[in-house]
C-alpha positions in Angstrom: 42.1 -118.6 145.3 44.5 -121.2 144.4 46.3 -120.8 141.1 46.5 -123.7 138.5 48.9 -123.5 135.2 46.6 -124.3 132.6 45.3 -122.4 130.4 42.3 -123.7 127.9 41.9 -120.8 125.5 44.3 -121.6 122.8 41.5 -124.8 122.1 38.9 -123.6 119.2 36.2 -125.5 121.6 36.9 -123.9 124.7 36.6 -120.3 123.2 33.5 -121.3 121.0 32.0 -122.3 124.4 32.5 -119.2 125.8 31.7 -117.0 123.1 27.8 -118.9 123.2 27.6 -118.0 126.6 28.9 -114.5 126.3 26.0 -112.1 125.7 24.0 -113.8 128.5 26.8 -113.3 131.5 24.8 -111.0 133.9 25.1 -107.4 134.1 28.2 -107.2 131.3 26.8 -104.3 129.7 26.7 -102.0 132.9 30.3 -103.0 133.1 31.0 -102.5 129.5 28.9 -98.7 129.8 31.1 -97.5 132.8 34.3 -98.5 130.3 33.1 -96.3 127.7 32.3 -94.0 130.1 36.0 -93.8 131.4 37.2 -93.2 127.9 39.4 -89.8 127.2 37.4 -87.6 124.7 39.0 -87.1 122.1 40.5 -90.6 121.9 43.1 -90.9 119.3 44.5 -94.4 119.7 43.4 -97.4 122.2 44.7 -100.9 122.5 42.5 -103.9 124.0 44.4 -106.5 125.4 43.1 -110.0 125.1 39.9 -108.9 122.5 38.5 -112.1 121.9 36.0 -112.0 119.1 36.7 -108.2 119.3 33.2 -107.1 121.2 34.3 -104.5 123.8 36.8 -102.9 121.3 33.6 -102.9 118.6 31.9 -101.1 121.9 35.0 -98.4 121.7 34.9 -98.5 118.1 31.3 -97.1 118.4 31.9 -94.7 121.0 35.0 -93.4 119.7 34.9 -93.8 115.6 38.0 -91.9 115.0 40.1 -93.8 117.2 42.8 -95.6 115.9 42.5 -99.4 117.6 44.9 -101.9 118.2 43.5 -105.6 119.2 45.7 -108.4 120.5 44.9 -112.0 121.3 46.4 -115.3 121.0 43.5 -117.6 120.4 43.0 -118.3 116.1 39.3 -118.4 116.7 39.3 -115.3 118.5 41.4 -113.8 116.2 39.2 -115.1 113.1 36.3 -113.8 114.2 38.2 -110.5 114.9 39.3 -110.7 111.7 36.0 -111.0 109.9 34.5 -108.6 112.5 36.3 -105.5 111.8 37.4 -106.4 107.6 35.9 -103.6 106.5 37.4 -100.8 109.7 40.7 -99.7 108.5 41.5 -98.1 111.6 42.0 -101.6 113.7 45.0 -103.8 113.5 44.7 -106.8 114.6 47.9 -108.6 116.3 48.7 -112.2 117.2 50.3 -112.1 121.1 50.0 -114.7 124.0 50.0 -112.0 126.9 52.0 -115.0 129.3 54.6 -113.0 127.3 55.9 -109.3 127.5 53.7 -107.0 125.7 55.8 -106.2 122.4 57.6 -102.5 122.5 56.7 -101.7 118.8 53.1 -101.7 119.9 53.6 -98.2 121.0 51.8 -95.4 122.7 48.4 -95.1 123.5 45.8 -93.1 125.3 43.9 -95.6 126.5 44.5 -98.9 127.1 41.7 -101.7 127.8 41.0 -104.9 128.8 37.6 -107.4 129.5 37.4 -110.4 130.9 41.0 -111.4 129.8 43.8 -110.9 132.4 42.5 -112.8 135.3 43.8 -116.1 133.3 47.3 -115.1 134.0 49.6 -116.1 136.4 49.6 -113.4 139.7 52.5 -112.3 138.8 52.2 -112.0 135.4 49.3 -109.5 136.2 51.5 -107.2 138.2 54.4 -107.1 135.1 51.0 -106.3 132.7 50.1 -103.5 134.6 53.3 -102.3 134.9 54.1 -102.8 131.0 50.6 -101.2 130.6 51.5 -98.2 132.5 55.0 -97.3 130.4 52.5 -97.7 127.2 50.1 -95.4 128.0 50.5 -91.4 127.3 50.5 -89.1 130.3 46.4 -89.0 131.5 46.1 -92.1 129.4 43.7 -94.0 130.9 43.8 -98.2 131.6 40.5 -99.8 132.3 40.0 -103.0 132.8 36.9 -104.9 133.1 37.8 -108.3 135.2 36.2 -111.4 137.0 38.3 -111.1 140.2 38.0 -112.9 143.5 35.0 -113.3 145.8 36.5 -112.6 149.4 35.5 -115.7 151.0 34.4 -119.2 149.3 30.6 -119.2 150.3 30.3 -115.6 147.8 32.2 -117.4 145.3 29.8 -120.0 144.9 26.5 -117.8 144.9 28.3 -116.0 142.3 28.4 -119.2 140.1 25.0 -120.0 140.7 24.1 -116.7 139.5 25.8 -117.3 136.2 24.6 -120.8 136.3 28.0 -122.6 136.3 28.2 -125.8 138.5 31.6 -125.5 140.7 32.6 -128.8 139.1 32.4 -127.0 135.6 34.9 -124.1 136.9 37.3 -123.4 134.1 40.8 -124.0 135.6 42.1 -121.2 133.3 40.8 -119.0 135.9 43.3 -117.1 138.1 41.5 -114.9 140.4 42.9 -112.3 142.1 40.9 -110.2 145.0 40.1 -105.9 143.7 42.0 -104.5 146.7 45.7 -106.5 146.1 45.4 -105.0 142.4 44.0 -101.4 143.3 47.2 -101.8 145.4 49.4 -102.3 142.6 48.5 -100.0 140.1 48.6 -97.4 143.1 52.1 -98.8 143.5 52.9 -98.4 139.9 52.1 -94.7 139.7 48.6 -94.7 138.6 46.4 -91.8 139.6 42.9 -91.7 140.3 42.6 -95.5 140.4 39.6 -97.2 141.5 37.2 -100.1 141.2 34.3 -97.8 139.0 31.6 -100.6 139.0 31.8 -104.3 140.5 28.4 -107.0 140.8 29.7 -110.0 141.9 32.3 -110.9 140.9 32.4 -108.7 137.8 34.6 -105.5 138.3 35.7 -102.1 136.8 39.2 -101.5 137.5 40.6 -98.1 136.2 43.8 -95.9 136.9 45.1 -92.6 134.7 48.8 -92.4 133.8 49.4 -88.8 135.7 51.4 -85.9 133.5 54.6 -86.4 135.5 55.5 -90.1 136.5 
């Protein structure tokens, strides 16, 4: 699909928009249930990349209580509600980072590594050099799951898929940048992740998961 530069989430309106309509997008929690299922046991320390208001990694939180989090985002209202969300956990950090950018180095390691509804607002490109800074972050059989609106293959299943969610094709948000599940299977494949496949799609809703293998 074609890509456009803007990106609307660093507006408090745009992401209070979303974050009505959030709990009501169709068949999330299956998605959100295959994450969790994808999940190393133990897991000592995770990091979800564009959190929002911090409800998938509150999901992980629940899953995997001794995990030690780390939550990134560049929106203030996200991060405010993050903030006010997880007060009283002392095992999240919460971190200010616009993800247009390289992910920071003193982030460090983690064993899993996880993502939803975020990524597919960057640039194509800027996807690839995610996964690719995601891969050096994770420990060997760290695991990277990301749970992403991606491209419908042809326009006609794009459009069903926003009458199913109820969004006119006028009201599209331009942030979008979809990319297709195959051409990023591909990559992380390319990359050196293991075991990677798409674990759960409807629609236009997708799984996407890969394992960092012991010997890269």
């Amino acid at each position: 699909m074609h890509q456009t530069s803007v990106n609307r989430w660093g507006s408090p309106a745009h992401a209070l928009d979303y974050l009505a309509r959030a709990d009501s997008i169709p068949h999330r929690t299956e998605g959100e249930a295959e994450l969790l299922a994808c999940l190393p046991c133990p897991l000592t320390r995770v990091l979800d990349l564009g959190s929002g208001d911090g409800r998938l990694l509150a999901l992980v939180r629940l899953a995997r209580p001794a995990a030690e989090a780390v939550a990134i985002d560049f929106s203030e209202t996200m991060l405010d509600r993050m903030r006010v969300r997880f007060a009283a956990d002392p095992l999240v950090s919460i971190r200010a980072h616009d993800m247009d950018h390289p992910l920071p180095k003193s982030l460090g390691t983690f064993d899993a590594i996880v993502s939803s509804f975020a990524i597919h607002h960057l640039s194509h490109e800027r996807k690839r050099a995610l996964y690719e800074e995601v891969y050096r972050l994770l420990l060997p059989h760290g695991v990277f799951c990301n749970l992403e609106h991606v491209a419908s293959p042809t326009r006609t299943l794009h459009e069903q898929f926003l009458a199913s969610i109820e969004v006119d094709p006028h009201d599209e948000d331009p942030s979008n940048k979809l990319l297709d599940v195959e051409t990023q299977l591909g990559w992380l494949r390319a990359i050196g992740f293991a075991d990677v496949d798409c674990h759960w799609k409807w629609r236009e809703l997708a799984l996407l998961a890969g394992t960092r293998p012991e010997t890269a």
